[in-house]
Biopython code that builds the backbone (N, CA, C, O; Angstrom):
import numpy as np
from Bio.PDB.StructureBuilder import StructureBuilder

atoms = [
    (1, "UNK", "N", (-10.486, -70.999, 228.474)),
    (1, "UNK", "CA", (-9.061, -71.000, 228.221)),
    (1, "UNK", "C", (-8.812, -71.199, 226.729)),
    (1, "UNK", "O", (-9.683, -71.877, 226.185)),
    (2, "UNK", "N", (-7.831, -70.770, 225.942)),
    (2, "UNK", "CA", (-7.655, -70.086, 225.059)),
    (2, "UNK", "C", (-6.509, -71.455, 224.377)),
    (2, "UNK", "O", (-5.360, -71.550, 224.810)),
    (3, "UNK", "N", (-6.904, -72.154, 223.589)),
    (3, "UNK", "CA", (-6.155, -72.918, 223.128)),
    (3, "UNK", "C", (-4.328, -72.431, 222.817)),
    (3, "UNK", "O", (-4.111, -71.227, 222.687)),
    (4, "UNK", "N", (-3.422, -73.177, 222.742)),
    (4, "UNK", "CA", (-1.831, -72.015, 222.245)),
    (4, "UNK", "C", (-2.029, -72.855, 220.940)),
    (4, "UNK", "O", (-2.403, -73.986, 220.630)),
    (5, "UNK", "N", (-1.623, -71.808, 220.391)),
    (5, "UNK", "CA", (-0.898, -71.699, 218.879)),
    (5, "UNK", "C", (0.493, -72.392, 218.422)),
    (5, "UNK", "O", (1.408, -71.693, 218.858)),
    (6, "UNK", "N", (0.898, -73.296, 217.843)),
    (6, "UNK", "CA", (1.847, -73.904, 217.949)),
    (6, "UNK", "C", (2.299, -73.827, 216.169)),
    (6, "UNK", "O", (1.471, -73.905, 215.261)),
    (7, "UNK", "N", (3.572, -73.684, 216.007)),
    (7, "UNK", "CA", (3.969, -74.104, 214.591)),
    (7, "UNK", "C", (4.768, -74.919, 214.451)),
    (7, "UNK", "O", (5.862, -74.401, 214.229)),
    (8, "UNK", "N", (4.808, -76.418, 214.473)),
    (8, "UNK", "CA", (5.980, -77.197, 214.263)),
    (8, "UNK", "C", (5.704, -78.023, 213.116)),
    (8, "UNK", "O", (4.690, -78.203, 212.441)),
    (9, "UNK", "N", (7.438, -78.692, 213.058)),
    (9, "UNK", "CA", (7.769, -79.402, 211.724)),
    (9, "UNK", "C", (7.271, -80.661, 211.961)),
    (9, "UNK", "O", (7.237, -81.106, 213.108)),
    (10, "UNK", "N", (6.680, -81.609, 210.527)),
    (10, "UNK", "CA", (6.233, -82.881, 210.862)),
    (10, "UNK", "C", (7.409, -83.867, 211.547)),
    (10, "UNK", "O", (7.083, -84.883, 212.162)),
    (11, "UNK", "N", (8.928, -83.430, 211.364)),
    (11, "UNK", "CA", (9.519, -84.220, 212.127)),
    (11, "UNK", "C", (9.575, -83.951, 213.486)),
    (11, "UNK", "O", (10.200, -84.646, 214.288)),
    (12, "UNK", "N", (9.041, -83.119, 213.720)),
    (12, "UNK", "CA", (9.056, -82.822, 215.385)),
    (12, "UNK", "C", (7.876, -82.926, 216.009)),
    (12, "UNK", "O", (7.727, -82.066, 216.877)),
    (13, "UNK", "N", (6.982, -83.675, 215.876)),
    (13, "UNK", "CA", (5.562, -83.451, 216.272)),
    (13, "UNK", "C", (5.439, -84.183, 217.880)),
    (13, "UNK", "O", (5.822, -85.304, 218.213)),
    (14, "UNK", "N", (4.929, -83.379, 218.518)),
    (14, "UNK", "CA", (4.810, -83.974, 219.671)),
    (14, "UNK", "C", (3.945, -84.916, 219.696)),
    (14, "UNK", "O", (3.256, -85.039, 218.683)),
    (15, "UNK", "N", (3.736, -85.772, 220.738)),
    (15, "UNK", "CA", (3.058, -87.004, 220.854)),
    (15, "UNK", "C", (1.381, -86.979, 220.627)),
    (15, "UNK", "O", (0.773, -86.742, 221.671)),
    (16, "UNK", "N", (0.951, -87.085, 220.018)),
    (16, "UNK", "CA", (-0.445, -87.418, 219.912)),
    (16, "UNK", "C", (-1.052, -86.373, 218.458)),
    (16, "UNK", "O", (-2.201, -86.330, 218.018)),
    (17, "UNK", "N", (-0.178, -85.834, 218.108)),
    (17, "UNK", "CA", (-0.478, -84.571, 217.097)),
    (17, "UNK", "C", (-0.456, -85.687, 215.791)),
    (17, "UNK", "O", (-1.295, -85.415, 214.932)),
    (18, "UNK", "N", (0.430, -86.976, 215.500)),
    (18, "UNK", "CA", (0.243, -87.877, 214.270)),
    (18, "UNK", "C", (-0.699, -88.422, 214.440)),
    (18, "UNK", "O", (-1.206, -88.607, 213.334)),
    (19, "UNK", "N", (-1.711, -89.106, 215.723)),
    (19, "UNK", "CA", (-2.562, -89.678, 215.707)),
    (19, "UNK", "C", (-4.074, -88.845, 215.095)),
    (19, "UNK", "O", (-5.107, -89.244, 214.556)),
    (20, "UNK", "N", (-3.400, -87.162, 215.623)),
    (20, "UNK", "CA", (-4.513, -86.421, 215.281)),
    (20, "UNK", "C", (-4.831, -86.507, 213.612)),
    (20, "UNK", "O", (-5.827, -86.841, 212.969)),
    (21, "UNK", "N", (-3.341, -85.989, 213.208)),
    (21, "UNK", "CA", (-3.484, -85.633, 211.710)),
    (21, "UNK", "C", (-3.893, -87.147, 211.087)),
    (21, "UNK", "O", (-4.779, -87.102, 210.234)),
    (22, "UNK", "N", (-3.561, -87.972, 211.284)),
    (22, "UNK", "CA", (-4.116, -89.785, 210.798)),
    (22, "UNK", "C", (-6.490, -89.428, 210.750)),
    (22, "UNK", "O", (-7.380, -89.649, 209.929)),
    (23, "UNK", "N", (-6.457, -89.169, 211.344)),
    (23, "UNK", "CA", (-8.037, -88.664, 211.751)),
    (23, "UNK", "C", (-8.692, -87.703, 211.297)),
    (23, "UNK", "O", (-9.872, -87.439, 211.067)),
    (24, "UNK", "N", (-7.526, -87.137, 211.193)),
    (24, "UNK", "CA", (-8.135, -85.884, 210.086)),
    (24, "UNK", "C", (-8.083, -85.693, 208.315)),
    (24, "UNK", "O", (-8.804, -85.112, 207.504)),
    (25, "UNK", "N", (-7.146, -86.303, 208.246)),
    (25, "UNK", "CA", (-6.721, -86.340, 207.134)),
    (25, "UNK", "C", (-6.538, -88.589, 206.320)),
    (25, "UNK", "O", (-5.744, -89.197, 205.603)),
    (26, "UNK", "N", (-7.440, -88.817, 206.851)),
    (26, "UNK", "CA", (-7.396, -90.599, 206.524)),
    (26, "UNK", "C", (-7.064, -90.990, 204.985)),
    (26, "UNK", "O", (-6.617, -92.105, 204.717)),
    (27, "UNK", "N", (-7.281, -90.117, 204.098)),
    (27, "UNK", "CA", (-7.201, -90.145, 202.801)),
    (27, "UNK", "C", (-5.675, -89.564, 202.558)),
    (27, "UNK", "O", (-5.209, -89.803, 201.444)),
    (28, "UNK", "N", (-4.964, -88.931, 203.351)),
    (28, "UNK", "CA", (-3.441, -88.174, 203.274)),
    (28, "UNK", "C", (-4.155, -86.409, 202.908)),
    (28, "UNK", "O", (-5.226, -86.048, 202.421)),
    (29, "UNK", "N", (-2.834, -85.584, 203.475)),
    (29, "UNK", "CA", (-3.598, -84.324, 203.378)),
    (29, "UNK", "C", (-2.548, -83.385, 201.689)),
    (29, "UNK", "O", (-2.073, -82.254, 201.592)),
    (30, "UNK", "N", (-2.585, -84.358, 200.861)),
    (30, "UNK", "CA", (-2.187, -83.585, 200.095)),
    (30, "UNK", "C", (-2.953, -82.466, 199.162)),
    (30, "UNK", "O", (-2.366, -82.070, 198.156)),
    (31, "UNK", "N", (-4.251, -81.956, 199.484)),
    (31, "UNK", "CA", (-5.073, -81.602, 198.893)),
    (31, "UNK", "C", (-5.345, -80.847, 200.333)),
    (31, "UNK", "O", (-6.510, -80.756, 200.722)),
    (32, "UNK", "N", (-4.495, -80.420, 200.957)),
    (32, "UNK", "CA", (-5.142, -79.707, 201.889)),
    (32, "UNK", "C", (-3.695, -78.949, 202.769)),
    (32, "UNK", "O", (-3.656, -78.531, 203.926)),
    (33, "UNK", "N", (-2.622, -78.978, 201.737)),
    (33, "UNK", "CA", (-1.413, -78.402, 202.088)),
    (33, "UNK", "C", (-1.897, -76.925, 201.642)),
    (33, "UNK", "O", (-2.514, -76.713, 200.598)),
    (34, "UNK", "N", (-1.455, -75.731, 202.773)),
    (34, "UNK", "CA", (-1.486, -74.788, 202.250)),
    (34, "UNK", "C", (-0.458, -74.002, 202.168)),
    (34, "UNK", "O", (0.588, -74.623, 202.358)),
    (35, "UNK", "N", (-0.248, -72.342, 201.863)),
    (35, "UNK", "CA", (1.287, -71.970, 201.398)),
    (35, "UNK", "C", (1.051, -70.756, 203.188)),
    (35, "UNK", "O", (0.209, -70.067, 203.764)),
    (36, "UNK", "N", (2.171, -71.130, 203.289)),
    (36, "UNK", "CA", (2.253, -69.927, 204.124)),
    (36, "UNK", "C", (2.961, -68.956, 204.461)),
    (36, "UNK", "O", (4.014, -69.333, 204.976)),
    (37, "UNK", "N", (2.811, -67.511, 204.376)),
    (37, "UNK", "CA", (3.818, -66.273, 203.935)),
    (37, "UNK", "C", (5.024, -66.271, 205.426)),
    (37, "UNK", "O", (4.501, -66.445, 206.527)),
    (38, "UNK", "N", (6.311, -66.106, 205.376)),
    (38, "UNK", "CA", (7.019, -66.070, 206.278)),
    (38, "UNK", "C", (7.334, -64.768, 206.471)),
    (38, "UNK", "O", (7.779, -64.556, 207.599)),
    (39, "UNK", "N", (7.251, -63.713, 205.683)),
    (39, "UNK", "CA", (7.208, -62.317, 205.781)),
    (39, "UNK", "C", (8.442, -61.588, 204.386)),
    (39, "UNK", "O", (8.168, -60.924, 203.386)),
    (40, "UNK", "N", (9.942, -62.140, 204.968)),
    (40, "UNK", "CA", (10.838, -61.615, 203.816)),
    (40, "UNK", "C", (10.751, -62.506, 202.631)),
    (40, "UNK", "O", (11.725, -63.190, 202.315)),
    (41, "UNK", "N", (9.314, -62.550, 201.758)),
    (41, "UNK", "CA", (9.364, -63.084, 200.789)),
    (41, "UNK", "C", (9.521, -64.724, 200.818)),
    (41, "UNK", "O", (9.679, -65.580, 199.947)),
    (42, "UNK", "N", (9.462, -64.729, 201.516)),
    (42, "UNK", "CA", (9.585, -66.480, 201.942)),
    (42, "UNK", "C", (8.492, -67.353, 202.393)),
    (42, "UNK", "O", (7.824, -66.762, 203.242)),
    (43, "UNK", "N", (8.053, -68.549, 202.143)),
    (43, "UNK", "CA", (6.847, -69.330, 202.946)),
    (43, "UNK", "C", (7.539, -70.785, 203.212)),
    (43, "UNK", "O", (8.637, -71.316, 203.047)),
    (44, "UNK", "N", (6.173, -71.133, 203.751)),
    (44, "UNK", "CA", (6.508, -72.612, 204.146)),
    (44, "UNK", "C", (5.508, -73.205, 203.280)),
    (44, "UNK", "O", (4.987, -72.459, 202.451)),
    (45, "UNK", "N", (5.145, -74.442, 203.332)),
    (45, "UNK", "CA", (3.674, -74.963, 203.110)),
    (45, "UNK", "C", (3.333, -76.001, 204.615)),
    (45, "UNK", "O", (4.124, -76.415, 205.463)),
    (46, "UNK", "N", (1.912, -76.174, 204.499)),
    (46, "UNK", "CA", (1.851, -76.340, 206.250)),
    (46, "UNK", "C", (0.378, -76.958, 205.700)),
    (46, "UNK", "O", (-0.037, -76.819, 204.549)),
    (47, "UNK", "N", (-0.464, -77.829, 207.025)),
    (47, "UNK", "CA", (-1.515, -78.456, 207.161)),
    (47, "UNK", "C", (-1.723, -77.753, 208.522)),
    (47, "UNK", "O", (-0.866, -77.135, 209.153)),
    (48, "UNK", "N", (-3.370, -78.012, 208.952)),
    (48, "UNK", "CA", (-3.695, -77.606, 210.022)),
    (48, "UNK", "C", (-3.991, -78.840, 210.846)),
    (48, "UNK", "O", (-3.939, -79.905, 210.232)),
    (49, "UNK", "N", (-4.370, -78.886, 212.464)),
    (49, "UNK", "CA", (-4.831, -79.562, 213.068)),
    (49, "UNK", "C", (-4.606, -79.417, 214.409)),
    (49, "UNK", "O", (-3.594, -79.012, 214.980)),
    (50, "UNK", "N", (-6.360, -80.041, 215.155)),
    (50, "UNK", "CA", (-6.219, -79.792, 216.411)),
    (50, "UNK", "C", (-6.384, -80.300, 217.394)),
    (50, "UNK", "O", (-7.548, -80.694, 217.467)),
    (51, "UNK", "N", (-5.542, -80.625, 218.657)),
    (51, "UNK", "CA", (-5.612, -81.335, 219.636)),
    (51, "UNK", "C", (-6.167, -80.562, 220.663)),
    (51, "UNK", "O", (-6.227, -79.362, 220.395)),
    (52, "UNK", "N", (-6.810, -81.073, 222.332)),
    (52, "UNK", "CA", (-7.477, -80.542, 222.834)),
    (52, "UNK", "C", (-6.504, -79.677, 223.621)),
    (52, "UNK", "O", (-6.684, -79.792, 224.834)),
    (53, "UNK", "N", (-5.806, -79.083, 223.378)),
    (53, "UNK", "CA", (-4.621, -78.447, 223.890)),
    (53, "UNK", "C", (-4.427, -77.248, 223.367)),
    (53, "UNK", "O", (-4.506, -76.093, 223.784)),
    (54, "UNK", "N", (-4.054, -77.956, 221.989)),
    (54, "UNK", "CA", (-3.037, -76.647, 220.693)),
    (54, "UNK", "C", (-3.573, -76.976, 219.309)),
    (54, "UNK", "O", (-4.008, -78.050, 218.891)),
    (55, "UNK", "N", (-3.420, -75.595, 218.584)),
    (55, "UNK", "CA", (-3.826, -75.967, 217.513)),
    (55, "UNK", "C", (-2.632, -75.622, 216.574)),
    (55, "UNK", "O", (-2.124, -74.501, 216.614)),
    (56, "UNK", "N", (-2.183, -76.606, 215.717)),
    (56, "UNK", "CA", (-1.016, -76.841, 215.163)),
    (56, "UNK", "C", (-0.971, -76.612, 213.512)),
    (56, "UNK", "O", (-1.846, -77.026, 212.750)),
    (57, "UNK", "N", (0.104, -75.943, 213.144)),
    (57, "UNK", "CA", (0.598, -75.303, 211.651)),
    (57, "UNK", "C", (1.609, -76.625, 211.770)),
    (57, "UNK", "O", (2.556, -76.750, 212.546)),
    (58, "UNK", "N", (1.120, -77.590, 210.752)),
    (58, "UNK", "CA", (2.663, -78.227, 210.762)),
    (58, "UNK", "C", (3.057, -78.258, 209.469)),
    (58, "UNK", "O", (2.451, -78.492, 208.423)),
    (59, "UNK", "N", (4.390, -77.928, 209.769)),
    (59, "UNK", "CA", (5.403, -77.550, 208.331)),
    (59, "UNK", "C", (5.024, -78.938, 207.723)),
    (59, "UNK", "O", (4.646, -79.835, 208.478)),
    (60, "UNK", "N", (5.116, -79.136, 206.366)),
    (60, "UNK", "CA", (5.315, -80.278, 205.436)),
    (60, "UNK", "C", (6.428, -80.005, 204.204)),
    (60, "UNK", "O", (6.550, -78.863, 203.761)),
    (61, "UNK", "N", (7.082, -80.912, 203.776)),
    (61, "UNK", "CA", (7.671, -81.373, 202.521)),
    (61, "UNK", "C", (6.808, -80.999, 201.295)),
    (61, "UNK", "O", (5.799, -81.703, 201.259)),
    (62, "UNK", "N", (6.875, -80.229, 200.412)),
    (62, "UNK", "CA", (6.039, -80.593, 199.125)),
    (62, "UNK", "C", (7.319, -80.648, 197.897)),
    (62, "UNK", "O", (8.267, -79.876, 198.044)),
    (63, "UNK", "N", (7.294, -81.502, 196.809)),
    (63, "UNK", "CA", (7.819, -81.615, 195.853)),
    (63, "UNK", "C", (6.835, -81.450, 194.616)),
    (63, "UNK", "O", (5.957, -82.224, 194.237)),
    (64, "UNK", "N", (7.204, -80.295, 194.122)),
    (64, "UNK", "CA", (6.399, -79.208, 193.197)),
    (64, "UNK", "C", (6.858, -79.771, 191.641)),
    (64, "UNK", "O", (7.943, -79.302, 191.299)),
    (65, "UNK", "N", (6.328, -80.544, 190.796)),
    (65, "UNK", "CA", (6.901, -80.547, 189.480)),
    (65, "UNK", "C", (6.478, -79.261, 188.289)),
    (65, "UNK", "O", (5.432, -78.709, 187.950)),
    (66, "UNK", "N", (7.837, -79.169, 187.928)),
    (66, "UNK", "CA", (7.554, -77.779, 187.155)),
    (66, "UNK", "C", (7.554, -78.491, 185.785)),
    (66, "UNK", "O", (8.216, -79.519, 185.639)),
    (67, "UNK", "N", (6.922, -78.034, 184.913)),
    (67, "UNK", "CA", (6.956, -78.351, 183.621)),
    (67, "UNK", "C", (7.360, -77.145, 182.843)),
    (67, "UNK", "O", (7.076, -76.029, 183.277)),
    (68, "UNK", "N", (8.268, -77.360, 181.263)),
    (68, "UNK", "CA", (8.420, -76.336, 181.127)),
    (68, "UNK", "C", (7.241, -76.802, 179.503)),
    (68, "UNK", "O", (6.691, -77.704, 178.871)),
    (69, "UNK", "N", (7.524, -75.202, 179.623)),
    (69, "UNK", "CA", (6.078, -75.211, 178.141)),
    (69, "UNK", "C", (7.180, -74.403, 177.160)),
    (69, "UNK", "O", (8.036, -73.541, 177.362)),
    (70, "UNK", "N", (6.729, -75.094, 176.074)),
    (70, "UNK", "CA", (7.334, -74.625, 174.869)),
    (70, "UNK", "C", (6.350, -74.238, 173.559)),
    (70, "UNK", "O", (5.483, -75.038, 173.211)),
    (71, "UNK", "N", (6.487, -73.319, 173.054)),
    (71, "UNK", "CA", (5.796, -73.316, 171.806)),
    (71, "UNK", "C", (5.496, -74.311, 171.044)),
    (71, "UNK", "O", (6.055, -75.405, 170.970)),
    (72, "UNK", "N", (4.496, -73.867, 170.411)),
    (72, "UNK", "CA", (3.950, -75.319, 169.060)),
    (72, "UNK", "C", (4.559, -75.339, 168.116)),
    (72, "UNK", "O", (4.751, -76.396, 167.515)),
    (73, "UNK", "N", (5.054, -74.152, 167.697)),
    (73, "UNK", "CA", (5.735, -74.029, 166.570)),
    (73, "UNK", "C", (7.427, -74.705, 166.592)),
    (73, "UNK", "O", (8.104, -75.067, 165.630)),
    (74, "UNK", "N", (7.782, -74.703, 168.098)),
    (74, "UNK", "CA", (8.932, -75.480, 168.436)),
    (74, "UNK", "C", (9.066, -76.759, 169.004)),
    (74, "UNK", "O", (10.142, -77.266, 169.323)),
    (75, "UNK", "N", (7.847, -77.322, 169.135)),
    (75, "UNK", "CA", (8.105, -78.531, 169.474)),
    (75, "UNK", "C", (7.937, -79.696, 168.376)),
    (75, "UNK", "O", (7.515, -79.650, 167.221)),
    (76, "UNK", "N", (8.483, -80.887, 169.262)),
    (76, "UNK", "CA", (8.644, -82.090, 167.968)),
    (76, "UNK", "C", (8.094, -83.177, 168.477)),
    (76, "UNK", "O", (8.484, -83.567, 169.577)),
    (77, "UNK", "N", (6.971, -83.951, 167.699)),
    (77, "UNK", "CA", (6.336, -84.993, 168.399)),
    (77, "UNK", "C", (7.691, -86.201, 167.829)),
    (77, "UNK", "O", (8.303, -86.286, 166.764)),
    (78, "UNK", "N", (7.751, -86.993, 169.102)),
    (78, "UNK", "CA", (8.479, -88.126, 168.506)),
    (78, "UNK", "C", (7.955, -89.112, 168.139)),
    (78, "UNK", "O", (8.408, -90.073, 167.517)),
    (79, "UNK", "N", (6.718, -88.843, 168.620)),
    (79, "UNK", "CA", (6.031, -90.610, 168.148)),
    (79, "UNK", "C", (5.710, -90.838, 166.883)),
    (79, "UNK", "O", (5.462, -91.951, 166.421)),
    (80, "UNK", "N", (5.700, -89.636, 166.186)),
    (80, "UNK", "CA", (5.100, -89.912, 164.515)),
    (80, "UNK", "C", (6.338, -90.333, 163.926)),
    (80, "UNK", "O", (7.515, -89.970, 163.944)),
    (81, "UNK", "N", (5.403, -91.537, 163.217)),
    (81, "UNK", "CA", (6.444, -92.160, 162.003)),
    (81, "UNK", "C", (6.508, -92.336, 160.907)),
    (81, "UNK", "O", (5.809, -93.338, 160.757)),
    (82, "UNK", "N", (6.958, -91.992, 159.752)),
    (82, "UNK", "CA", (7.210, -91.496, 158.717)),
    (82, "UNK", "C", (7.639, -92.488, 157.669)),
    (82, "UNK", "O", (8.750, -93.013, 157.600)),
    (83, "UNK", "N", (6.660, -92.670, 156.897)),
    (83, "UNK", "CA", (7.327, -93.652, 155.628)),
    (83, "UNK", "C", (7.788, -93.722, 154.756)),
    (83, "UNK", "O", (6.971, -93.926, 153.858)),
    (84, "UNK", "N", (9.148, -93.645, 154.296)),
    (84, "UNK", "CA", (9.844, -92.658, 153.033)),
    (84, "UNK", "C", (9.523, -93.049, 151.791)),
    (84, "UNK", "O", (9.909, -92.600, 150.712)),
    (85, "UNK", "N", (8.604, -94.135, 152.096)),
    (85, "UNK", "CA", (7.988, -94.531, 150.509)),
    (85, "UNK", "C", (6.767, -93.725, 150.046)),
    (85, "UNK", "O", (6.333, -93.752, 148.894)),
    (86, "UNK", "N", (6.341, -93.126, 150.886)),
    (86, "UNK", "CA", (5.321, -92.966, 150.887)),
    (86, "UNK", "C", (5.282, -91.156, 150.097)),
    (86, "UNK", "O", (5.867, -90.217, 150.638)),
    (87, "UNK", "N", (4.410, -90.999, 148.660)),
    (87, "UNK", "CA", (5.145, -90.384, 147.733)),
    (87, "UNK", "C", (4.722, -89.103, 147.917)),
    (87, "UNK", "O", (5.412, -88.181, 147.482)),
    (88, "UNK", "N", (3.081, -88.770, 148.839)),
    (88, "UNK", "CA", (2.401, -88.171, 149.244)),
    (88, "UNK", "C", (3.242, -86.735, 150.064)),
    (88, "UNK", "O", (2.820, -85.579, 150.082)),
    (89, "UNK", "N", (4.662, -87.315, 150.762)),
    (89, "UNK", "CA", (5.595, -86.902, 151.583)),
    (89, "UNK", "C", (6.704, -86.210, 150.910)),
    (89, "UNK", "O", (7.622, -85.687, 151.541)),
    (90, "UNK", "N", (6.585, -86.207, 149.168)),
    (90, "UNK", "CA", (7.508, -85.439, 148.515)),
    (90, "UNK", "C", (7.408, -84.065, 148.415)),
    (90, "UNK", "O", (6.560, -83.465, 147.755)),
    (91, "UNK", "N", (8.606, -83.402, 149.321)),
    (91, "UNK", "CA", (8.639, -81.734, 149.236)),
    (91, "UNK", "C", (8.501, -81.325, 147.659)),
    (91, "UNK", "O", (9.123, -81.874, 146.749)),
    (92, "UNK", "N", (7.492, -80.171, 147.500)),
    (92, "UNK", "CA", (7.580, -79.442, 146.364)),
    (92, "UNK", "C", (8.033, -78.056, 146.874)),
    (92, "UNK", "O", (7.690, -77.564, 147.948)),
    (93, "UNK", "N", (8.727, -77.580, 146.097)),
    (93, "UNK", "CA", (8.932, -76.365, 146.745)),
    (93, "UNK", "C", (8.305, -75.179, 146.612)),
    (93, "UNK", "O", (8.615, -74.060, 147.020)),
    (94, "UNK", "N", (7.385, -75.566, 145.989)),
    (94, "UNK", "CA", (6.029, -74.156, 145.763)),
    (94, "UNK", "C", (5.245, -74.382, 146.679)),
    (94, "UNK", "O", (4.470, -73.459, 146.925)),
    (95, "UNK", "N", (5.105, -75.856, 147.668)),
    (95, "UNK", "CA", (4.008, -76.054, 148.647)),
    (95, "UNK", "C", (4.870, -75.314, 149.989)),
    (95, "UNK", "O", (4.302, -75.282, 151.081)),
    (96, "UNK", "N", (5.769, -74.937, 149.891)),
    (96, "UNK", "CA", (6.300, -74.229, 151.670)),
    (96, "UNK", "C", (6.134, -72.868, 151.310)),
    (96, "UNK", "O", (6.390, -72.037, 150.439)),
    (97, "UNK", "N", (5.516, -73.066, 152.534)),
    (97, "UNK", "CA", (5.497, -71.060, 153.048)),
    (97, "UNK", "C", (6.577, -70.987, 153.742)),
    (97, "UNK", "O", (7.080, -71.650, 154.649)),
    (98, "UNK", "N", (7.021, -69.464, 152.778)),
    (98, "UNK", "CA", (7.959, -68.885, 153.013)),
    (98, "UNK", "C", (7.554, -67.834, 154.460)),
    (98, "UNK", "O", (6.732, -66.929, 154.601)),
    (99, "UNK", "N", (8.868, -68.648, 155.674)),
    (99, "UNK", "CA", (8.623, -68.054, 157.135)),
    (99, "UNK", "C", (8.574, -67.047, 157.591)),
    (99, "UNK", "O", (7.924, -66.704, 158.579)),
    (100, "UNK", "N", (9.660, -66.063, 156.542)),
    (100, "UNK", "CA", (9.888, -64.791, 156.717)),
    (100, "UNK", "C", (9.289, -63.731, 156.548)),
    (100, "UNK", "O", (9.672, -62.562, 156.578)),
    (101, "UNK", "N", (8.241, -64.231, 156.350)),
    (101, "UNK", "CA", (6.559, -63.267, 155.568)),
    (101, "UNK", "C", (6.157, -62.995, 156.716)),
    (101, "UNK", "O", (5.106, -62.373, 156.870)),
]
sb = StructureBuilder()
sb.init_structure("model")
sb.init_model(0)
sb.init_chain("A")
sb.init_seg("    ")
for serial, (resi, resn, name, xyz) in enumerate(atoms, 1):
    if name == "N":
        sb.init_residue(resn, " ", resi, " ")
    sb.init_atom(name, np.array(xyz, "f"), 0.0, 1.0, " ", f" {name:<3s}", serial, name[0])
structure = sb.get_structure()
């Protein structure tokens, strides 16, 4: 007999399917979320696991941090600090390259 295929959400998990994923995943399964295609361009992300019954896609939560990247040439470190005494720091104006070159 042919195990059923089941896809449910972690808030809906039927009874014994948290004890499963606790056993399978003892460390947490964030390293084991995968993406899954819904067809019109759309997915879920989902974990696997299996009871002696069904074997279960369960939807999960992921919170994705995006970073944005910026050029080097545009970014600004804030931590450097600058000593206006310091004489080493006097613009000459023959030492800048001209940008427009």
């Amino acid at each position: 007999m042919e195990k059923k295929r089941l896809i449910v959400s972690m808030d809906n998990l039927p009874e014994g399917v948290t004890e499963a994923i606790r056993k399978k995943y003892p460390n947490g399964y964030a390293d084991y979320v995968i993406k899954v295609p819904k067809g019109n361009n759309d997915f879920f992300y989902a974990i696997t696991v299996d009871t002696e019954s069904a074997s279960y896609l369960v939807k999960v939560n992921v919170k994705i941090d995006s970073v944005v990247e910026s050029d080097d040439k545009d970014s600004v470190d804030d931590d450097i600090e600058i000593d206006p005494d310091d004489e080493s720091l006097a613009e000459d104006p023959a030492d800048i390259d001209d940008l427009d070159d």
